[in-house]
C-alpha positions as CSV (number, residue, x, y, z in Angstrom):
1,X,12.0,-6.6,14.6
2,X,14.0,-8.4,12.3
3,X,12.8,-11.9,13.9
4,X,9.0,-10.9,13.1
5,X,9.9,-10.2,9.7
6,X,11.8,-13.6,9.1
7,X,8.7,-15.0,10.7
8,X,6.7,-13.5,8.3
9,X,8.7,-14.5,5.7
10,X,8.8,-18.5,6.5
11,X,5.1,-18.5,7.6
12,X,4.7,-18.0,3.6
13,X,7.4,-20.7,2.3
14,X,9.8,-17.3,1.7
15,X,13.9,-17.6,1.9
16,X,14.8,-15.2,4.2
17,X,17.5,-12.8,2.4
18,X,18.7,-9.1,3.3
19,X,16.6,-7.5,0.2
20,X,13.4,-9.0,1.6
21,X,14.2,-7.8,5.4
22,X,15.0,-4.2,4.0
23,X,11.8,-4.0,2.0
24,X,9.6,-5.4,4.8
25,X,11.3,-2.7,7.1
26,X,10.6,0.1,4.4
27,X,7.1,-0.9,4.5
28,X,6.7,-1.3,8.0
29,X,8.5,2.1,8.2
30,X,6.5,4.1,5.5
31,X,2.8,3.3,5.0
32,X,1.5,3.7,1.5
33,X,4.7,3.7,0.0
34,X,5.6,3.9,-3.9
35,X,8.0,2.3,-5.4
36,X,10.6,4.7,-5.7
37,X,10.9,5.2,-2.2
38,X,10.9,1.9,-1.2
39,X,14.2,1.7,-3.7
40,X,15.4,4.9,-2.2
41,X,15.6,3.0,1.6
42,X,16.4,-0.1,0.7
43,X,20.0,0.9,-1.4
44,X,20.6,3.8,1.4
45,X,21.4,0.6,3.8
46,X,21.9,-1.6,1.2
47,X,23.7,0.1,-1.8
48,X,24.6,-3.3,-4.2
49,X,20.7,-4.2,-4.1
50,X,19.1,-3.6,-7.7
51,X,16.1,-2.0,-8.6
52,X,15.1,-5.0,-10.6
53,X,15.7,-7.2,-7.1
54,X,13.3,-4.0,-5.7
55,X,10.9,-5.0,-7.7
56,X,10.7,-8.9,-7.6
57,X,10.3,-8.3,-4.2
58,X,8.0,-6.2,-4.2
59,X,5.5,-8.8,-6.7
60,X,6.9,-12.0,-4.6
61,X,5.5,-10.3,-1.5
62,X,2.1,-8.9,-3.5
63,X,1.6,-12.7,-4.7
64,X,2.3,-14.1,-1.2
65,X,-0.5,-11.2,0.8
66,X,2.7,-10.1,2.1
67,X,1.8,-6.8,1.1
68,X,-1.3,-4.9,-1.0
69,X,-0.6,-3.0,-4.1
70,X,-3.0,-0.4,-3.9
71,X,-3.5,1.9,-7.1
72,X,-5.8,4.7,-6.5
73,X,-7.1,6.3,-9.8
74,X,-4.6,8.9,-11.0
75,X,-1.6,8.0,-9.0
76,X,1.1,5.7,-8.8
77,X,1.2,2.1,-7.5
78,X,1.8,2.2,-3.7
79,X,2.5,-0.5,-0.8
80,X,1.6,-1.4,2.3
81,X,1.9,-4.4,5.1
82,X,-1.4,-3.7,6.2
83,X,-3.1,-6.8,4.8
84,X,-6.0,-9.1,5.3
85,X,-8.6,-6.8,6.8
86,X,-10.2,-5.5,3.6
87,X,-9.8,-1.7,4.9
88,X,-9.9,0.9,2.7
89,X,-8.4,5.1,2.1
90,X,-8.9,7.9,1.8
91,X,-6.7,10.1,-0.6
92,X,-5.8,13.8,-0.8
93,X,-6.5,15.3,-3.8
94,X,-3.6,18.0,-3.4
95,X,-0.8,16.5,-1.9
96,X,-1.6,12.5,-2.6
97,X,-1.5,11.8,0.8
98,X,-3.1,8.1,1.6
99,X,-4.5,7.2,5.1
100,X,-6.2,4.0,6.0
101,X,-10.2,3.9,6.6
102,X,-11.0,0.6,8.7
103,X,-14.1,-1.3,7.3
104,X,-17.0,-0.1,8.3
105,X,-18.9,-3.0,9.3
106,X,-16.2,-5.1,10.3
107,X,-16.3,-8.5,8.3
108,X,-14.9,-8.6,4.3
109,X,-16.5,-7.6,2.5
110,X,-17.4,-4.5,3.8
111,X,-20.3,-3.4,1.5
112,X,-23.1,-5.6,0.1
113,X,-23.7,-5.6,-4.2
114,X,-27.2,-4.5,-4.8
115,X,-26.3,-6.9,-7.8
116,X,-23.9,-9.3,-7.1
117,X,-24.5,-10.9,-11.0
118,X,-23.4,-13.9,-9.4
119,X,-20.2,-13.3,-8.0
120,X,-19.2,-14.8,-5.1
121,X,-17.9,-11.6,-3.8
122,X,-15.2,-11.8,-1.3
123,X,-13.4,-7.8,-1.1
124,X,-14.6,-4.6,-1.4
125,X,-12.8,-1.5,-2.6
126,X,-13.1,2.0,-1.7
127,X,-12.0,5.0,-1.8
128,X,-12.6,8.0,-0.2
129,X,-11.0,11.2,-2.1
130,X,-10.8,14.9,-0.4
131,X,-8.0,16.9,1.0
132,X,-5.9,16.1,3.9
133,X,-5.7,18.3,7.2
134,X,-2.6,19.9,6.1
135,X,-3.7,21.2,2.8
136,X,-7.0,21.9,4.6
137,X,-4.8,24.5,6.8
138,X,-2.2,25.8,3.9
139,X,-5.3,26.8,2.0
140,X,-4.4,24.5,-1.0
141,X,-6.7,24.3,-3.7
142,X,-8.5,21.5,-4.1
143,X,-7.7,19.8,-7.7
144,X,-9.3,17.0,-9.6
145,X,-9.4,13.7,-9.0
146,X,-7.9,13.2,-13.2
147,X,-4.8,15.2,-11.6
148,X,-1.1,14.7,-12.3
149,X,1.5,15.0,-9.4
150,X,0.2,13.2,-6.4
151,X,3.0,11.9,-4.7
């Protein structure tokens, strides 16, 4: 595993350093993952790595297509190593939960303008909000999509 993520690394002119590995591995571990969390696994095998070096990594990788930062409306930043496909989500309302939606026509971008305005359009973004299976089955309420909390 670690080779693959060197590899990635080098295919995009990027030194290959323990912080980098750990945070590729975080990703690769957790889909959708914020920013906290990806701190949390990184310093539970590597304890002397900073938050600041966290972050860095996390925008080097963004600015490389490494990784997508995606921000749906109401919750925080999350990461994923899912990248160059232009998929989409879907997001739980209750819990925050994020699952991937494949494009639906299969070629980026997925969905035509009806007015482009000129823009040579090259991504499209959706996303799809609702509430997951398990809240489905606990009988959570369904909240806004303005809510506070999602994880």
């Amino acid at each position: 595993m670690t080779s693959d993520f060197e590899e990635q690394l080098r295919a995009v002119s990027l030194r290959v350093t323990r912080p980098r590995l750990a945070v590729l591995a975080a990703l690769r571990a957790r889909p959708h993952i914020d920013t906290h969390t990806v701190i949390e696994l990184v310093r539970a095998e590597h304890p002397t790595v900073s938050h600041q070096a966290i972050y860095d990594v996390l925008r080097v990788f963004t600015e490389a297509g490494l990784v997508r930062r995606i921000q749906p409306a109401g919750a925080t930043a999350r990461y994923e190593s899912r990248v160059g496909d232009n998929h989409h989500h879907v997001v739980c309302r209750s819990c925050g939960a994020i699952a991937d939606v494949d494009c639906t026509v299969g070629h980026a971008p997925c969905l035509t303008a009806s007015d482009d305005h000129g823009y040579a359009v090259d991504e499209a973004e959706v996303v799809f909000w609702g509430t997951c299976p398990d809240c489905s089955a606990d009988g959570t309420p369904q909240e806004s999509a303005s809510s506070e909390g999602r994880k």
